[in-house]
C-alpha positions as CSV (number, residue, x, y, z in Angstrom):
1,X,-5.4,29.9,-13.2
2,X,-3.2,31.7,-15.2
3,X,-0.3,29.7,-17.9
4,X,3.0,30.8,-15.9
5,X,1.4,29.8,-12.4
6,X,0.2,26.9,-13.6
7,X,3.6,25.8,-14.5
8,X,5.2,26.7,-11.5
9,X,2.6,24.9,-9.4
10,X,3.4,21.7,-11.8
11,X,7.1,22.2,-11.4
12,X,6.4,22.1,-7.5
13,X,5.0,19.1,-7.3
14,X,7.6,17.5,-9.6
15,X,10.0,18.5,-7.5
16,X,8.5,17.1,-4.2
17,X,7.2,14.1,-5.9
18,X,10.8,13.2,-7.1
19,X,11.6,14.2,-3.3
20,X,9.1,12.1,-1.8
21,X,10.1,9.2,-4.3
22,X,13.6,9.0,-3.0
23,X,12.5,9.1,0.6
24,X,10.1,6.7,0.5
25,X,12.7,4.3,-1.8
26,X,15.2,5.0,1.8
27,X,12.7,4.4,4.2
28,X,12.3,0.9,2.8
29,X,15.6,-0.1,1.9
30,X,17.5,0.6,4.9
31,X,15.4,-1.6,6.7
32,X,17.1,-4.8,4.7
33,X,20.4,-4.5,6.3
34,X,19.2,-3.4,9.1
35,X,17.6,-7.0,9.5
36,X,20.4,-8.7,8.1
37,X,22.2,-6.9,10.7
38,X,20.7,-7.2,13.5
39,X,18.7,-10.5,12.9
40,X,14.8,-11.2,13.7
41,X,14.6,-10.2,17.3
42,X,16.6,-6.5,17.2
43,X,14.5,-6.1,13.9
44,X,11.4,-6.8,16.1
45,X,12.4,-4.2,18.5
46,X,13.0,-1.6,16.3
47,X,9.7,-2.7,14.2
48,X,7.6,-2.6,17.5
49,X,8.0,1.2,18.3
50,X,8.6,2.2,14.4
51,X,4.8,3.0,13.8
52,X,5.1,6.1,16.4
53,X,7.4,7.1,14.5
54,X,5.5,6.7,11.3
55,X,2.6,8.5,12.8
56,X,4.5,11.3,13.6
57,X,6.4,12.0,10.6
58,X,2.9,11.5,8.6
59,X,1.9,14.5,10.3
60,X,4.6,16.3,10.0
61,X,5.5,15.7,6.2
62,X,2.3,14.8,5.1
63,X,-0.9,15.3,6.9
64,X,-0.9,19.1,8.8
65,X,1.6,20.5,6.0
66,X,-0.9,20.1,3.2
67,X,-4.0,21.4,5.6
68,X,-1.6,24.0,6.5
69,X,-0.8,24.7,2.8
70,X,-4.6,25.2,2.2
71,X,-5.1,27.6,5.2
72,X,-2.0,29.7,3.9
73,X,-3.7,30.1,0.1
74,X,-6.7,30.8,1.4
75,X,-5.3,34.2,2.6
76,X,-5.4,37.7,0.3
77,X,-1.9,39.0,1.7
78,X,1.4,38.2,3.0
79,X,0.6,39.3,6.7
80,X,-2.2,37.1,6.4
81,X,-0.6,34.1,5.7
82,X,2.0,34.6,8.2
83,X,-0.3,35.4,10.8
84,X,-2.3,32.0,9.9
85,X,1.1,29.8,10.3
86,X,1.7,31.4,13.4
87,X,-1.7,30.4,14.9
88,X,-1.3,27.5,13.5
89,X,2.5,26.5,14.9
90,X,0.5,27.6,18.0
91,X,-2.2,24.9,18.0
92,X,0.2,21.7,16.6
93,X,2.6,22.9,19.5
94,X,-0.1,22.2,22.0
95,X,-1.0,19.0,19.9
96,X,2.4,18.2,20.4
97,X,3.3,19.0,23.8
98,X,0.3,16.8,24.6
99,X,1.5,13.9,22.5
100,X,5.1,14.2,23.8
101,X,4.1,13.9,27.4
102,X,1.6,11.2,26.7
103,X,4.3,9.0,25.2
104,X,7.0,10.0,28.2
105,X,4.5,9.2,31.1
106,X,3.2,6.7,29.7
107,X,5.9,4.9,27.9
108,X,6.2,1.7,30.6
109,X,2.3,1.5,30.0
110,X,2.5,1.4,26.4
111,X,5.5,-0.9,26.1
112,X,3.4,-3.4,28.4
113,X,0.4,-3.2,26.7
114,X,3.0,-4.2,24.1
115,X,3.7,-7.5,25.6
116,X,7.1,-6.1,26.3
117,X,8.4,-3.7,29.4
118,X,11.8,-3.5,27.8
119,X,11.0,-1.6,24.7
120,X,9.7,1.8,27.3
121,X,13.6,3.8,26.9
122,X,12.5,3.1,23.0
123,X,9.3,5.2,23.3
124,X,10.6,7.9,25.5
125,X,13.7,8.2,22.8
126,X,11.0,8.1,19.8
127,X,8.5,11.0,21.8
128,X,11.6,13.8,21.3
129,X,10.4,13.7,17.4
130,X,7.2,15.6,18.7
131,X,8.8,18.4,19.9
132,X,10.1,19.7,16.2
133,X,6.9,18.2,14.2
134,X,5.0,22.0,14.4
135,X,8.2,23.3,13.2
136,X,8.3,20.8,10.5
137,X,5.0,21.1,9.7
138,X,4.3,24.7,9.6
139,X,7.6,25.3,7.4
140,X,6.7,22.7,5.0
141,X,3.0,23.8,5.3
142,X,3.9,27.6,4.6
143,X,6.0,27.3,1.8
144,X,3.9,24.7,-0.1
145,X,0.9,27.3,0.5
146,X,2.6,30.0,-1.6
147,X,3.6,27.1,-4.6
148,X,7.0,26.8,-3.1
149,X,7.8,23.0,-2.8
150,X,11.9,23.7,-2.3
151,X,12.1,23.8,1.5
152,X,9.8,21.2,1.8
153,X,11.5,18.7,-0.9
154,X,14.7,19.3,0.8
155,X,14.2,19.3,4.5
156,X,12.2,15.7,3.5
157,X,15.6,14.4,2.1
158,X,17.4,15.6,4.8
159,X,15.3,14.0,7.5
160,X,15.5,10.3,5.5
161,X,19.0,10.7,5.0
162,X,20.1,11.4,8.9
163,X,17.8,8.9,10.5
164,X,18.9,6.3,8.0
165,X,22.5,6.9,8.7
166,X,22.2,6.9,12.4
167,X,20.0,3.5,12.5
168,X,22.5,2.0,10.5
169,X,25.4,3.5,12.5
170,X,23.4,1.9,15.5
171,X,23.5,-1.5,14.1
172,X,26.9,-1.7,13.0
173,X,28.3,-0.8,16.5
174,X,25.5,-3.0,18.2
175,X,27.3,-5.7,16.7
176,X,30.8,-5.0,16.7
177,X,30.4,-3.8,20.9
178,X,27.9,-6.6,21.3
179,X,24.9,-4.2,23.0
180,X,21.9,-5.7,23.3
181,X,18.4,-5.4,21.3
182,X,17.1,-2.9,23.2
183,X,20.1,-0.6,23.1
184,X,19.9,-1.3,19.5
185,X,16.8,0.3,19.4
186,X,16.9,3.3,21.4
187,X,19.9,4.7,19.5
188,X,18.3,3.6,16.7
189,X,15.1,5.2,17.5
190,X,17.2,8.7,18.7
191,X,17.7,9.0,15.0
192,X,14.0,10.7,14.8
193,X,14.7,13.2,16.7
194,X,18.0,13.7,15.7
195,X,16.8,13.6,12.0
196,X,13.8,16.0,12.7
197,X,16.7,18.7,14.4
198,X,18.3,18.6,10.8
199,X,15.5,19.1,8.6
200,X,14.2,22.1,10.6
201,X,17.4,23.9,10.3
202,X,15.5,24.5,6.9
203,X,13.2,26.5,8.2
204,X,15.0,28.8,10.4
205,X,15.3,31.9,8.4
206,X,11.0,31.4,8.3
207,X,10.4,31.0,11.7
208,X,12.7,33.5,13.6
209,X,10.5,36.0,10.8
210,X,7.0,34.2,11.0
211,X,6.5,32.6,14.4
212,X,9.1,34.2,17.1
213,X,9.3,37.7,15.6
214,X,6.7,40.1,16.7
215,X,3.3,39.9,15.3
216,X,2.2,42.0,12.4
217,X,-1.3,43.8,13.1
218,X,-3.7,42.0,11.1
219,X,-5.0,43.4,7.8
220,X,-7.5,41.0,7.4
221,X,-10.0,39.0,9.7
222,X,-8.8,35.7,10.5
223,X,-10.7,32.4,11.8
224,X,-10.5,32.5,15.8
225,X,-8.2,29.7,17.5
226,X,-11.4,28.1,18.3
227,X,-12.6,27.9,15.0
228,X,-8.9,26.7,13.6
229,X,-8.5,24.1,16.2
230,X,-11.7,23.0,14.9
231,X,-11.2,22.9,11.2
232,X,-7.8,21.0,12.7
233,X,-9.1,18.5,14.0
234,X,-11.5,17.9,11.4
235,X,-9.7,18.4,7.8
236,X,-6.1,18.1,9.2
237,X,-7.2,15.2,11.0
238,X,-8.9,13.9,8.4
239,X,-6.0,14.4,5.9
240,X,-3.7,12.9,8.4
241,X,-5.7,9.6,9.1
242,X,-5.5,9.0,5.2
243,X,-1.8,9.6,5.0
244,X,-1.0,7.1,8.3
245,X,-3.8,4.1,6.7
246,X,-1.0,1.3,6.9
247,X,1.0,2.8,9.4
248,X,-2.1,2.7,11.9
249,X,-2.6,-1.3,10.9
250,X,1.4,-1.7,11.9
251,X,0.6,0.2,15.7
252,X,-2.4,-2.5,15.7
253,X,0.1,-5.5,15.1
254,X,2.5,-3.9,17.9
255,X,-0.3,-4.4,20.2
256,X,-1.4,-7.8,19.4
257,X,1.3,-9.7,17.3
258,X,4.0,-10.1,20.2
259,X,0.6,-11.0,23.0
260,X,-1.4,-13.1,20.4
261,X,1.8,-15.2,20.0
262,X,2.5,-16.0,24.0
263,X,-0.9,-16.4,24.1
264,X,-0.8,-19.1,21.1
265,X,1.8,-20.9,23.4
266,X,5.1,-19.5,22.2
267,X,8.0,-18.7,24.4
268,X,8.5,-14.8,24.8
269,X,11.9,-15.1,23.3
270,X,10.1,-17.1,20.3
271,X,7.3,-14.9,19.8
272,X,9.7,-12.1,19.2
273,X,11.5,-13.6,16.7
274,X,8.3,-14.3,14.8
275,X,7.4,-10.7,15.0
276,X,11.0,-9.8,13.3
277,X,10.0,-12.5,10.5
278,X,6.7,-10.9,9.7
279,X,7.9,-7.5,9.6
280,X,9.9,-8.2,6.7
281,X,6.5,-7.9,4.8
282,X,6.8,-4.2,5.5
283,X,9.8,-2.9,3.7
284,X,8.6,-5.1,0.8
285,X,4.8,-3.5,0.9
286,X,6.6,-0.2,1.1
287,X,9.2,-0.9,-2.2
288,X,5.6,-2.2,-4.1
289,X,3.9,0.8,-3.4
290,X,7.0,3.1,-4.5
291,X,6.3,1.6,-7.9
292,X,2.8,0.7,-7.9
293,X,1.7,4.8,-7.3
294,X,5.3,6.8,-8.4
295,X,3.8,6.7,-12.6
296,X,-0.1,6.9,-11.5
297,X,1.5,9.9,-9.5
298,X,2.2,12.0,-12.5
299,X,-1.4,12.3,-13.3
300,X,-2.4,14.9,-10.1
301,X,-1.5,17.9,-11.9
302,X,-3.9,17.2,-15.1
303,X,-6.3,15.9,-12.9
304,X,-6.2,19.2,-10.8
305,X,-6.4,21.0,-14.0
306,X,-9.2,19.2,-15.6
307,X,-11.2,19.8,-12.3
308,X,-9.9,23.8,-12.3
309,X,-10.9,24.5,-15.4
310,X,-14.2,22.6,-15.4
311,X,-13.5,19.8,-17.5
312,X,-15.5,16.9,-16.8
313,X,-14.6,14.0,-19.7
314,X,-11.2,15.3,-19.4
315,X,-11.7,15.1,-15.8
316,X,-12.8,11.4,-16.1
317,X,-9.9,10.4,-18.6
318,X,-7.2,11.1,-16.7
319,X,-8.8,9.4,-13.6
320,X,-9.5,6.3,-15.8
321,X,-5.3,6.7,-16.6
322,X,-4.5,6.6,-13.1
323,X,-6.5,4.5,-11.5
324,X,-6.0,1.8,-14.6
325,X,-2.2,2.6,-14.7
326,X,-2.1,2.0,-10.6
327,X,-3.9,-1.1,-10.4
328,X,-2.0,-2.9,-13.5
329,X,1.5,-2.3,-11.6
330,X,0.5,-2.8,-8.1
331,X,-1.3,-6.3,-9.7
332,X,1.8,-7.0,-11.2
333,X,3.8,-6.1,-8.2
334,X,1.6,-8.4,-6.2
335,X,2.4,-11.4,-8.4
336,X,5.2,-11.1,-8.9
337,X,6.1,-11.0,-5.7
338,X,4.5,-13.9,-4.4
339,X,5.7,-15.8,-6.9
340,X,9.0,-15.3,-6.4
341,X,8.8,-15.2,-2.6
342,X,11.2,-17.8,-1.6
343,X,13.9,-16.3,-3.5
344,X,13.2,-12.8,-2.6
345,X,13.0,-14.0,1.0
346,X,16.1,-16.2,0.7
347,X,17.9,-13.4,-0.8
348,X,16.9,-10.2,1.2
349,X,16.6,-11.9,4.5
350,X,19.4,-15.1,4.5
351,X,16.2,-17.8,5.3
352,X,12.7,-19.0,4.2
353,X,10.8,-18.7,7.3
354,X,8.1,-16.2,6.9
355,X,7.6,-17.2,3.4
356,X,3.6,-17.8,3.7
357,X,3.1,-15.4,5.9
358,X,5.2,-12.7,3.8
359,X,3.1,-13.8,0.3
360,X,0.0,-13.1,2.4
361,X,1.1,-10.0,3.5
362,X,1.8,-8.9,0.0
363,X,-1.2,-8.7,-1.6
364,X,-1.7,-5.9,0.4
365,X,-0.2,-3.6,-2.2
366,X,-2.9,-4.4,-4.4
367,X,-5.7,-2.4,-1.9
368,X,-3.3,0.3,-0.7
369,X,-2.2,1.2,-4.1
370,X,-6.2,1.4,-5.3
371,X,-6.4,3.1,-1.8
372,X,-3.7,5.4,-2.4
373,X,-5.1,6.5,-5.9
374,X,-8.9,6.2,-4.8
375,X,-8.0,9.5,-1.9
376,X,-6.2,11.5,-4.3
377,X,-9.3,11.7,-6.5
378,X,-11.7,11.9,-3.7
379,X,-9.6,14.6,-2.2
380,X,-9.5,16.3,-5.6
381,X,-13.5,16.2,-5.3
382,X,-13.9,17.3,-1.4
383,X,-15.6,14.2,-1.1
384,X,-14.5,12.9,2.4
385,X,-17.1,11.0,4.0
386,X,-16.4,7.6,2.1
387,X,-12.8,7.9,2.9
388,X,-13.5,8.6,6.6
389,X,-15.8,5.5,7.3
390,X,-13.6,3.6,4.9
391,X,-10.7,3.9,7.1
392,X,-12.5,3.4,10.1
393,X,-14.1,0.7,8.8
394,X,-10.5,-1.3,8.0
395,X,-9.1,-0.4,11.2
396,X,-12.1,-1.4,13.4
397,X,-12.0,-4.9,11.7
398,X,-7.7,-4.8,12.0
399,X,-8.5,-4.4,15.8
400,X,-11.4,-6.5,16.7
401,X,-9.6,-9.5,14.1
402,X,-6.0,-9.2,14.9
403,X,-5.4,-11.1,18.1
404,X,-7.9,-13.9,17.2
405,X,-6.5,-14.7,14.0
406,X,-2.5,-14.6,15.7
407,X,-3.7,-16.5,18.6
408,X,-5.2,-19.4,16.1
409,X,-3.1,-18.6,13.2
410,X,0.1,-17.1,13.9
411,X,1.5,-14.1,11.8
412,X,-0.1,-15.6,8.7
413,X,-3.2,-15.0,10.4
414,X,-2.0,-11.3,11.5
415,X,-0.9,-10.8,7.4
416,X,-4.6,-12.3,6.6
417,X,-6.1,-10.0,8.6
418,X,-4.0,-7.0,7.1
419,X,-5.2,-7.5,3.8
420,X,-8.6,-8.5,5.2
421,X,-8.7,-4.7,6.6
422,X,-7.3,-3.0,3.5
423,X,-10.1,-4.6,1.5
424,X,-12.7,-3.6,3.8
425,X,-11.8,0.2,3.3
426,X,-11.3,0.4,-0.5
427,X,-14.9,-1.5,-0.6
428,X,-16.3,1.3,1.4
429,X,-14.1,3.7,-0.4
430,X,-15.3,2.3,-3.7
431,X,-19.2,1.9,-2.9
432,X,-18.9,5.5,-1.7
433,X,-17.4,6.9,-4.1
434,X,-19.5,8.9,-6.9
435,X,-20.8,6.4,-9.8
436,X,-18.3,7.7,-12.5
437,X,-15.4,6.6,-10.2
438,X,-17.1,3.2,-9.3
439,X,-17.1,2.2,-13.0
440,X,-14.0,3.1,-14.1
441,X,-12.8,0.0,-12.8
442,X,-15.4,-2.3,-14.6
443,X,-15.2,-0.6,-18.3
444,X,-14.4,-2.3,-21.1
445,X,-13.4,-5.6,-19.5
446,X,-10.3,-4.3,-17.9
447,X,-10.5,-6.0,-14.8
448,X,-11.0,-9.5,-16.2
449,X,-8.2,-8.8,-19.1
450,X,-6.1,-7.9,-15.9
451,X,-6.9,-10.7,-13.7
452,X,-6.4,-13.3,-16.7
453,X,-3.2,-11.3,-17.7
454,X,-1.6,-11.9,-14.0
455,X,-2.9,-15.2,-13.5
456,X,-0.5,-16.0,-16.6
457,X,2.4,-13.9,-15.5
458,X,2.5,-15.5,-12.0
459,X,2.5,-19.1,-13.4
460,X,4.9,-18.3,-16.3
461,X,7.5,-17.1,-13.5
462,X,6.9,-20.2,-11.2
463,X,7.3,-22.4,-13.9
464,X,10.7,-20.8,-15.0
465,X,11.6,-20.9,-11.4
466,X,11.0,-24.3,-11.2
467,X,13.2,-25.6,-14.2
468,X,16.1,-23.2,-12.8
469,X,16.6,-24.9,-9.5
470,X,15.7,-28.2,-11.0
471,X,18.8,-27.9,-13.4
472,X,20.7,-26.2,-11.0
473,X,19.9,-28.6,-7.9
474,X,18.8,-27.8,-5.0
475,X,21.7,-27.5,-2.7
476,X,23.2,-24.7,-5.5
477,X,19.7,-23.2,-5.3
478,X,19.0,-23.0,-1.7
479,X,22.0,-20.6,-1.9
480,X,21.8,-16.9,-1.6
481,X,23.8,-15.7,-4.4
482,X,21.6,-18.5,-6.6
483,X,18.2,-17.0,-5.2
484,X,19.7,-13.9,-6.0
485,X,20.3,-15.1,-9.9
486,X,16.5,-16.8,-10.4
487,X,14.9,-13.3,-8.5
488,X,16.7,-11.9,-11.7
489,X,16.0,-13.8,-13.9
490,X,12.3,-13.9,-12.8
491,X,11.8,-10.3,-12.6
492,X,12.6,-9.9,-16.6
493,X,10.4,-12.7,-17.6
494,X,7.7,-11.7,-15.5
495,X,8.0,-7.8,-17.2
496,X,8.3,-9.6,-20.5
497,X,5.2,-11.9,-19.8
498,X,3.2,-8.8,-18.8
499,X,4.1,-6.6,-21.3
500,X,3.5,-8.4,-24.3
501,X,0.2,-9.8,-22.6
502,X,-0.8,-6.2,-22.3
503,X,-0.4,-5.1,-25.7
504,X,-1.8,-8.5,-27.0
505,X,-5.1,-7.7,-25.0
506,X,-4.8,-4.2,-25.5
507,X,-4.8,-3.4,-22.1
508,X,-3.8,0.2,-21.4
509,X,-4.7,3.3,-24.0
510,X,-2.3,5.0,-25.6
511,X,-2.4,8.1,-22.9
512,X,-1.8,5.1,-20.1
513,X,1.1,4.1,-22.3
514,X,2.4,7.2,-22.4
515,X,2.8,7.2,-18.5
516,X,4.8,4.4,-17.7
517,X,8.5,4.1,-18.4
518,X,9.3,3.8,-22.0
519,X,5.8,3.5,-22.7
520,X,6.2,6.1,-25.6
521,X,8.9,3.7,-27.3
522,X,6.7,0.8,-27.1
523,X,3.8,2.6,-28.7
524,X,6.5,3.3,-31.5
525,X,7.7,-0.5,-31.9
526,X,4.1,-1.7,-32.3
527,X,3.3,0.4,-34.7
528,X,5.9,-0.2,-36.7
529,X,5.4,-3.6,-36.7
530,X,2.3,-3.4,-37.8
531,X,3.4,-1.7,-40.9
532,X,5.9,-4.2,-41.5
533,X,3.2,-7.1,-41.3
534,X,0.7,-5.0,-43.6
């Protein structure tokens, strides 16, 4: 690959990572005074019909784009590549079309299957999304085919921007005109649609040339629509299942959280309310995440490179980086945040129910983080087969387990069973993976100078929570603005504890230094430390 395309394919994916940082920091956020807003049950309604959404927009930003992307590259010419997104945009628009009258008809069905008839103007609001998600995904797919991450980057910030401004726009006048939940909702949920109009206003200019102009006569042979609904359903499908991994386990609690419940004994109105509490865990797994893979991240283009250019130690280094440098943070993340649970509950939320449930649910940025990395590496590789059966493997147990474990359990049975399912596929993943990959976990004693390493960090922070509410008392404590003081407090000697722990034990290398924030300072202050002791 020559130097000055090298570069700009680097500075593409800088620019959509950054892109893809910032949405992914929205999407979670938001959802915090959403809840605070409009309390456990609208959050429960909004929550319910929020993994259709997620689905969706996985195809359409994620998923199809990047097979898209492939199909586009793969061509020698320009008329070849726009011939190939047009018969593409032609096959997701009967996908689509499909999907969006699937979710119309059936949108009472679904919502009773639910456990709840009410949420059924939600799903035929949310379905509208479909309509523009070939749009979407063919621009974004095009443009990232020739190198060009621009369009993409931008029409991703435009969609999280709009839809977070409309479902926030929905709960402020839900309270101050007093609608109910369900209104709530579907203006909340109109925001998809709404947001997908926006962000395809990008691609106008490329699809009044590429897919409604006249067609160019073809200067090349291209696959038949037989054989590219085929390679569809099986790589873009593919590719899309690992994007939507914990977005499918959230449709799975939709199904069975609210039922299990009722059937446990609670009252409807109860149940629902339970529901809202345990999808607080989601907006928290999503922050985690955001910082558990965003520095690991930076690591794709030299892995990409090492792998172009036939470089097999350099190849394995820079997997070793990211995988270490992915499961340190997301360990740390873990901890930390089920340490300081009640406080980050108490804060966030306004009350400690949940709190259990919410440090179960947690740990499941430990697996989705490895999971997360695991796929990028396999993809890098073409190895699909362990990721396939991996996946399928976490979401058959997430579906056979769920409503037992709510009906005996409650939602900390449904967040047990989350992390249960997780586990499940990164153990498939990881026994299916090739050996290299499978022992870069277990060289050197990392994981066990990891696990130790936490074990401290988590008890250190407990501990120093502890003494703060016992000096303060616990009617100061129990407090918001207090909880919002020891989360602080918590947070900096939990990065403290964990940062000296890792240079004490020698933890990272120097190249996984250099990837994490300031990690290049740090390597400079130890150093010169130890010249100052010799």
């Amino acid at each position: 690959m020559p130097k000055d395309h090298l570069n700009t394919v680097f500075k593409g994916a800088l620019i959509l990572s950054i892109s893809s940082l910032v949405a992914k920091i929205l999407s979670a956020v938001y959802r915090i005074p959403l809840q605070n807003m409009v309390g456990n049950t609208g959050f429960y309604v909004y929550q319910q019909i929020y993994p259709l959404y997620g689905i969706g927009m996985t195809f359409a930003l994620n998923g199809f784009p990047n097979f898209i992307s492939k199909l586009v590259a793969e061509q020698p010419d320009e008329t070849s590549k726009s011939l190939i997104a047009r018969r593409a945009f032609h096959i997701l628009s009967g996908l689509s079309l499909v999907v969006f009258f699937g979710l119309q008809l059936g949108a009472t069905w679904i919502a009773a299957h639910m456990g709840d008839v009410n949420l059924a103007p939600i799903i035929s609001a949310v379905a509208w999304m479909f309509v523009f998600m070939p749009w979407l995904a063919t621009g974004r797919g095009y443009y990232q085919g020739k190198f060009l991450m621009g369009p993409t980057a931008v029409s991703q910030l435009i969609e999280q921007v709009v839809r977070v401004a409309i479902i926030i726009m929905a709960a402020y006048f839900s309270v101050r005109l007093g609608w109910d939940n369900y209104r709530m909702g579907t203006w909340a949920m109109s925001s998809a649609p709404l947001a997908a109009i926006c962000s395809s206003l990008i691609f106008t200019a490329f699809g009044l040339r590429h897919l409604l102009a006249p067609a160019p006569a073809p200067t090349h042979p291209l696959p038949s629509y037989r054989k590219l609904t085929k390679r569809f359903v099986i790589e873009g499908g593919t590719l899309c299942l690992v994007a939507a991994v914990v977005i499918l386990l959230q449709l799975v609690d939709s199904f069975t959280v609210m039922r299990g419940l009722v059937h446990q004994g609670q009252l409807p109105e109860v149940a629902k309310a339970l529901k809202g509490v345990y999808d607080r865990g989601q907006p928290l797994v999503q922050l985690g995440l955001v910082v558990a893979t965003a520095f690991s991240a930076t690591l794709l283009p030299a892995l990409t490179d090492a792998l172009a250019k036939r470089q097999p130690i350099e190849f394995k280094r820079q997997t070793q980086a990211m995988v270490h440098v992915s499961l340190a943070l997301s360990m740390a993340a873990t901890v930390g945040l089920v340490a300081l649970m009640p406080q980050i509950n108490r804060l966030l939320f306004g009350s400690l129910e949940g709190t259990t449930a919410l440090r179960i649910y947690i740990i499941s940025i430990l697996f989705a983080a490895l999971i997360t990395t695991y796929t990028s590496v396999l993809q890098s590789l073409n190895e699909y087969t362990a990721m396939i059966i991996g996946i399928i493997a976490g979401l058959a147990t997430k579906v056979l387990a769920n409503y037992i474990f709510v009906v005996h359990y409650g939602i900390n049975g449904a967040s047990a069973v989350t992390v249960l399912s997780l586990a499940v596929m990164f153990a498939v993943m990881w026994l299916g993976s090739p050996e290299d990959l499978q022992q870069v976990l277990l060289e050197s004693g990392y994981l066990i100078k990891l696990l130790a390493l936490s074990a401290v960090m988590g008890i250190v922070v407990i501990l120093s929570c502890h003494q703060i509410t016992a000096l303060v008392g616990p009617i100061l404590a129990n407090t918001r603005g207090m909880a919002g003081i020891i989360t602080v407090i918590g947070v900096l000697i939990g990065v403290l504890v964990f940062v000296a722990g890792a240079v004490y034990a020698r933890l990272f290398t120097i190249r996984e230094w250099l990837v994490l924030p300031y990690g290049k300072r740090l390597i400079k202050a130890v150093a010169k430390g130890k010249e100052h002791h010799s």
